[in-house]
DRENLUMMAR-522403 format. One record per residue: residue in one letter; y, x, z of N, C-alpha, C in turn. Coordinates in steps of 0.02 Angstrom, whole numbers, plus 32768, in hexadecimal, padded with zeros to 4 digits. Layout:
N
aYXZYXZYXZ ...
//
This chain:
82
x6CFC9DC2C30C6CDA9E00C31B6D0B9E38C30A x6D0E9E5DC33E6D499E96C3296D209ED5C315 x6D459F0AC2F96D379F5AC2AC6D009F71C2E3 x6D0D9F74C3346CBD9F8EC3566C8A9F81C352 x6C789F41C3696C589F10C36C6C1E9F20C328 x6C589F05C2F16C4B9F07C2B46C189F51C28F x6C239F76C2A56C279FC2C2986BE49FD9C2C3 x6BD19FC1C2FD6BA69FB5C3386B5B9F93C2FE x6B689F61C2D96B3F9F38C2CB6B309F6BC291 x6B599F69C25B6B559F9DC2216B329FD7C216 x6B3D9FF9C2326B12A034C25A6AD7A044C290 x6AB19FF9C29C6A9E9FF1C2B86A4FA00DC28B x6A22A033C28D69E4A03CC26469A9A000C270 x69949FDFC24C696E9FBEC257691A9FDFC23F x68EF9FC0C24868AC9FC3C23B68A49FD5C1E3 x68519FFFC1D66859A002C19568209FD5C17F x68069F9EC1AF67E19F7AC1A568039F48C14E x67F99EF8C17367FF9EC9C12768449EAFC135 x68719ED8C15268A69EB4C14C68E29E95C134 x68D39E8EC0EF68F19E84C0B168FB9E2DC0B3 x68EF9E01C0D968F49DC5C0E669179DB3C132 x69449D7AC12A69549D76C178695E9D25C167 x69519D0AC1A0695F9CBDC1AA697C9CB6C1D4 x69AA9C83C1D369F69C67C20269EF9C2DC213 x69F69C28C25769D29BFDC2856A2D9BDCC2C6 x6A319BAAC2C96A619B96C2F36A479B65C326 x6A6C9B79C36C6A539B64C3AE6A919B5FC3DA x6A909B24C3EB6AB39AFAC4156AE59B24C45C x6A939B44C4816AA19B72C4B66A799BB1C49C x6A9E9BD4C4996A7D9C1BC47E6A659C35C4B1 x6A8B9C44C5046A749C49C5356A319C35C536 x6A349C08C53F69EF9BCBC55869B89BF3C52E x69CB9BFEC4EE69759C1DC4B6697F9C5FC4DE x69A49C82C4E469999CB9C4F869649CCCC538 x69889CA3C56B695B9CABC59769199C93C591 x69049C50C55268BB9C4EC54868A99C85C51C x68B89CA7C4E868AA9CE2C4D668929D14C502 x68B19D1EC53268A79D59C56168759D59C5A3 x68669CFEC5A968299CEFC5D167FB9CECC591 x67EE9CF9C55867BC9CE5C531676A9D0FC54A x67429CF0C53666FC9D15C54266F69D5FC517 x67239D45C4D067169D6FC49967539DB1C49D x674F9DE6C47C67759E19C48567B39DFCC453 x67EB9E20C46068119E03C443683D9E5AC422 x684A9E55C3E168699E97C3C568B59E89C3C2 x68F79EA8C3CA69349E85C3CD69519EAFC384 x69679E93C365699A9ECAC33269CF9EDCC35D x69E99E94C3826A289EB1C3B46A1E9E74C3CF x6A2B9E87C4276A1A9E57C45F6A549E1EC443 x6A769DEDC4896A9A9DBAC4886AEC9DE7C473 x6B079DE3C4476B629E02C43A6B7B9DBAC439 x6BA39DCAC4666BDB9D98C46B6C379DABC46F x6C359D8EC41B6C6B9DC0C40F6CB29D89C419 x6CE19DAFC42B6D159D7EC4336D369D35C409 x6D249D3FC3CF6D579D15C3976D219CFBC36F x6CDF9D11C3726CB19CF9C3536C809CD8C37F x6C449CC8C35C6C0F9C96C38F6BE59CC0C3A4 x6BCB9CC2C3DB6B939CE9C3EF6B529CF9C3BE x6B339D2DC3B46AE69D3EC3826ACA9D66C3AE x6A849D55C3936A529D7BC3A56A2E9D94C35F x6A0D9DB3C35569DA9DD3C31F699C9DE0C33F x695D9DC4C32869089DEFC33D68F79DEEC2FD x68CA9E19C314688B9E08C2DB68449DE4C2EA x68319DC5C2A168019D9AC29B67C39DD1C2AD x678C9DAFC2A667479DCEC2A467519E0AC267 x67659DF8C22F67669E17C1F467959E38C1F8 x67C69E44C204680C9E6AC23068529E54C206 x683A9E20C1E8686B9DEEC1CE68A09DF1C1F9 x68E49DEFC1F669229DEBC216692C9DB1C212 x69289D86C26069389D46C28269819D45C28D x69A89D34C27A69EE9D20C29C6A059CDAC2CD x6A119CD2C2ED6A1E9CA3C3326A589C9CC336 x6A969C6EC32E6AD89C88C33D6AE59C36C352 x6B0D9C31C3856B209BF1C3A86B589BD0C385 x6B399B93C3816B559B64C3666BAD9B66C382 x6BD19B5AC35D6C339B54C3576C2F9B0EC379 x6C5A9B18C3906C889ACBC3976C969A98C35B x6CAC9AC2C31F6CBB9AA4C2E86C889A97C2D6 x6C4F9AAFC2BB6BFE9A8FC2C06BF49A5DC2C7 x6BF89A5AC3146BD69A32C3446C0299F2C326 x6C4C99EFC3046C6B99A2C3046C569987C2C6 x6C29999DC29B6C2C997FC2536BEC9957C25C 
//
């Protein structure tokens, strides 16, 4: 992730709901959840849509019902071999 990117996320204001908790979640095809995310029935809140940053793995961020910070970030290659 390069100083923009980075700086993009940082500064990014979030909710003043409960978001003092976040859970980290890894997925195979990040694509693939995405697009079921975005057909979902239910509304969906983004901290920050799909970033797909050069040198790092793709993330997503939502929030939960409770506005908990969800993190989504696609599984590495190196991951995937262990």
């Amino acid at each position: 992730m390069d100083r923009i990117e980075l700086k993009k996320i940082l500064l990014k204001a979030t909710s003043t709901g409960a978001d003092y908790a976040e859970l980290y979640f890894e997925e195979y095809n990040l694509g693939a959840f995405v697009q079921k995310l975005n057909s979902s029935r239910f509304p969906i809140r983004y901290v920050n849509e799909l970033m797909e940053p050069s040198l790092e793995p793709s993330v997503i961020r939502i929030y939960d019902p409770d506005e908990h910070i969800i993190e989504i970030r696609e599984q590495t290659l190196e991951r995937k071999m262990r």
